[in-house]
Backbone as CSV, one residue per row, in Angstrom:
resi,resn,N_x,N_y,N_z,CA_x,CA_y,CA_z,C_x,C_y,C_z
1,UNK,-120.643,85.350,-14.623,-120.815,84.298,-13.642,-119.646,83.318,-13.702
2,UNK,-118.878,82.769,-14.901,-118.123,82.112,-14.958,-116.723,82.931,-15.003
3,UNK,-116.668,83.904,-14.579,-115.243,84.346,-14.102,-115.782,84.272,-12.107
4,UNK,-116.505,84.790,-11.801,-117.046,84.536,-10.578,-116.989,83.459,-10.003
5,UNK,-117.278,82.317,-10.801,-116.721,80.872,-10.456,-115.899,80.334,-10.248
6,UNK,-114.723,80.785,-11.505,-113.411,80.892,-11.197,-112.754,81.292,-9.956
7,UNK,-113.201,82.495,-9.536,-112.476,83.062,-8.536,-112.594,82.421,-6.993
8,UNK,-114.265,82.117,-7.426,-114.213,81.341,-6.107,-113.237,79.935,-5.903
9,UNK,-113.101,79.290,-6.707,-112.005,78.024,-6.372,-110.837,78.193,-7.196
10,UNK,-110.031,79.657,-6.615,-108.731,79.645,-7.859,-107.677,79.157,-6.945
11,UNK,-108.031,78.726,-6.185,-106.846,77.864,-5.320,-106.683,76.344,-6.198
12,UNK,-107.677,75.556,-5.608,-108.037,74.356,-5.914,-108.157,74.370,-7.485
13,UNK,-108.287,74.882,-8.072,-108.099,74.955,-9.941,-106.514,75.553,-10.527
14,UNK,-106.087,76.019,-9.634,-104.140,76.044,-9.948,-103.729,74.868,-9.248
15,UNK,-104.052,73.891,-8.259,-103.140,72.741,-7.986,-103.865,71.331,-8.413
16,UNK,-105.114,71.693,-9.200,-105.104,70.511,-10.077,-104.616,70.708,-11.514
17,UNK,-104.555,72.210,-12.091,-104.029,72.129,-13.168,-102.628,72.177,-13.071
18,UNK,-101.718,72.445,-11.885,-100.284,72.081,-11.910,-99.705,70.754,-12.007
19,UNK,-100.623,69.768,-11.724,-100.549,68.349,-11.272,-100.876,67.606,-12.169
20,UNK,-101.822,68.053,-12.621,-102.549,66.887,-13.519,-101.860,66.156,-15.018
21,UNK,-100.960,67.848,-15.463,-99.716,66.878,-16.475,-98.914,66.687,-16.156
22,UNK,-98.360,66.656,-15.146,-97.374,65.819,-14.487,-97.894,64.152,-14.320
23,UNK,-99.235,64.136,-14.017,-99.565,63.232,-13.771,-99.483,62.525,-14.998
24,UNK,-100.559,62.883,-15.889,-100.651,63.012,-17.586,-99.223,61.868,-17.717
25,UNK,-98.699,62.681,-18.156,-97.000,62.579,-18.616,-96.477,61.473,-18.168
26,UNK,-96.178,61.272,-16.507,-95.546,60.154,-15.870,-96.652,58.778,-16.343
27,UNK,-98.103,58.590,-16.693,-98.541,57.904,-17.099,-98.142,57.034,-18.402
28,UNK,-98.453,58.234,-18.973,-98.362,57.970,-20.532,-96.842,57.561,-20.979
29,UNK,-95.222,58.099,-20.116,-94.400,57.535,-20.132,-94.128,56.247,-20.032
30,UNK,-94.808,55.756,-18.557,-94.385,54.741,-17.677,-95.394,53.179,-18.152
31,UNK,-96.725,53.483,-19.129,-97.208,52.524,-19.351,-97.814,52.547,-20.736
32,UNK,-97.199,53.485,-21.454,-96.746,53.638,-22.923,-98.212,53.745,-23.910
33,UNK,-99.036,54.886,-22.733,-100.178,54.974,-23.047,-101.883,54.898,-22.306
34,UNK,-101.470,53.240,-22.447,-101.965,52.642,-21.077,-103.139,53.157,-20.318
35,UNK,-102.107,54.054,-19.938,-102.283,54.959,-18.181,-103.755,55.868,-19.312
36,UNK,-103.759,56.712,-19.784,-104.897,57.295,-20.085,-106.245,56.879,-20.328
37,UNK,-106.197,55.621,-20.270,-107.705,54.995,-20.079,-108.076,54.968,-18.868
38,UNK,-107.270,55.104,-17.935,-107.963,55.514,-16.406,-107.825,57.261,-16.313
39,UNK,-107.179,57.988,-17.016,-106.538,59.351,-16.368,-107.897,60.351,-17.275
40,UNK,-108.358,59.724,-18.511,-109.575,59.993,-18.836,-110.964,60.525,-18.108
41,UNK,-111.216,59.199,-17.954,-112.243,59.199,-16.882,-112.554,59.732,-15.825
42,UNK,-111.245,59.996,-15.030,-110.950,60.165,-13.711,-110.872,61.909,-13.615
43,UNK,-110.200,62.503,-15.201,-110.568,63.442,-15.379,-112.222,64.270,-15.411
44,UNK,-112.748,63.226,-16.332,-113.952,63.483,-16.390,-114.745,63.912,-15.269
45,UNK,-114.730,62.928,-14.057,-115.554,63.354,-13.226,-115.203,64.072,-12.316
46,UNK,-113.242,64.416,-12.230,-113.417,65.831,-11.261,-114.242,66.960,-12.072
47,UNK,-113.839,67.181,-13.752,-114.513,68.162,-14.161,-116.011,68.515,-13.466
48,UNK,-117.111,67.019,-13.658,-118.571,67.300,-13.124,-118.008,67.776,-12.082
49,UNK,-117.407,66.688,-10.807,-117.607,67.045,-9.630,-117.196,68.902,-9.134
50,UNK,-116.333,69.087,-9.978,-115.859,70.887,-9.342,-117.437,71.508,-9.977
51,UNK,-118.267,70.991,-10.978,-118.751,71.970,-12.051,-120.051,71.772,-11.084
52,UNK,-120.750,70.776,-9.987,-121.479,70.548,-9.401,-121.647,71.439,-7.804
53,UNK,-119.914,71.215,-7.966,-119.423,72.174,-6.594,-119.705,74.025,-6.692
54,UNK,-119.320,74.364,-7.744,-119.384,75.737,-7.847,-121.034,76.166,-8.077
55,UNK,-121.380,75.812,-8.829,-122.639,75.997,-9.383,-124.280,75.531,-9.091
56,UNK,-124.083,74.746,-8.628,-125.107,73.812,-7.853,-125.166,73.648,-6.437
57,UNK,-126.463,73.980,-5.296,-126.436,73.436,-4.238,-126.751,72.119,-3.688
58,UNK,-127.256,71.320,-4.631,-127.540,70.085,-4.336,-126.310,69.068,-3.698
59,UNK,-126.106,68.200,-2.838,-124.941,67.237,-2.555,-125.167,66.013,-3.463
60,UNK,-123.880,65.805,-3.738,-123.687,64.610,-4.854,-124.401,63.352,-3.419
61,UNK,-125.161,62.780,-4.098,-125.620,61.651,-4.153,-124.944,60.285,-3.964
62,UNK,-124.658,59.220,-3.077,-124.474,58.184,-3.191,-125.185,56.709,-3.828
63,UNK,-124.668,56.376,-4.629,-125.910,55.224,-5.071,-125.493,53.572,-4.521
C-alpha cells in the first residue's frame, strides 16, 4: 500500500523533496539557524497534510 501511495503523488513528492533543502539551506545560511524554527513546523504539517491526502477520504477541516 505504501509503495502504491507513493506512486500515486510521485510528482508532487519529487518537487517538494527537490526544494525543500534548498529551502533548508538558504534558511539556515541566511539567519544562522533561526530559519528552522519555522521550516520545522511547516514541515511537519505538509508531512500530515500529504499523509491525510493519500490515505484518507475525509477533507481537512477548518477551525
Amino acid at each position: 500500500m505504501s509503495f502504491k501511495g507513493c506512486l500515486k503523488n510521485i510528482l508532487p513528492f519529487f518537487v517538494f523533496w527537490l526544494i525543500a533543502p534548498i529551502i533548508m539551506i538558504l534558511m539556515v545560511v541566511f539567519t544562522l539557524g533561526l530559519g528552522m524554527l519555522a521550516l520545522l513546523p511547516i514541515g511537519m504539517i505538509t508531512y500530515y497534510t500529504s499523509y491525510r491526502d493519500v490515505w484518507t477520504d475525509q477533507p481537512l477541516s477548518v477551525m
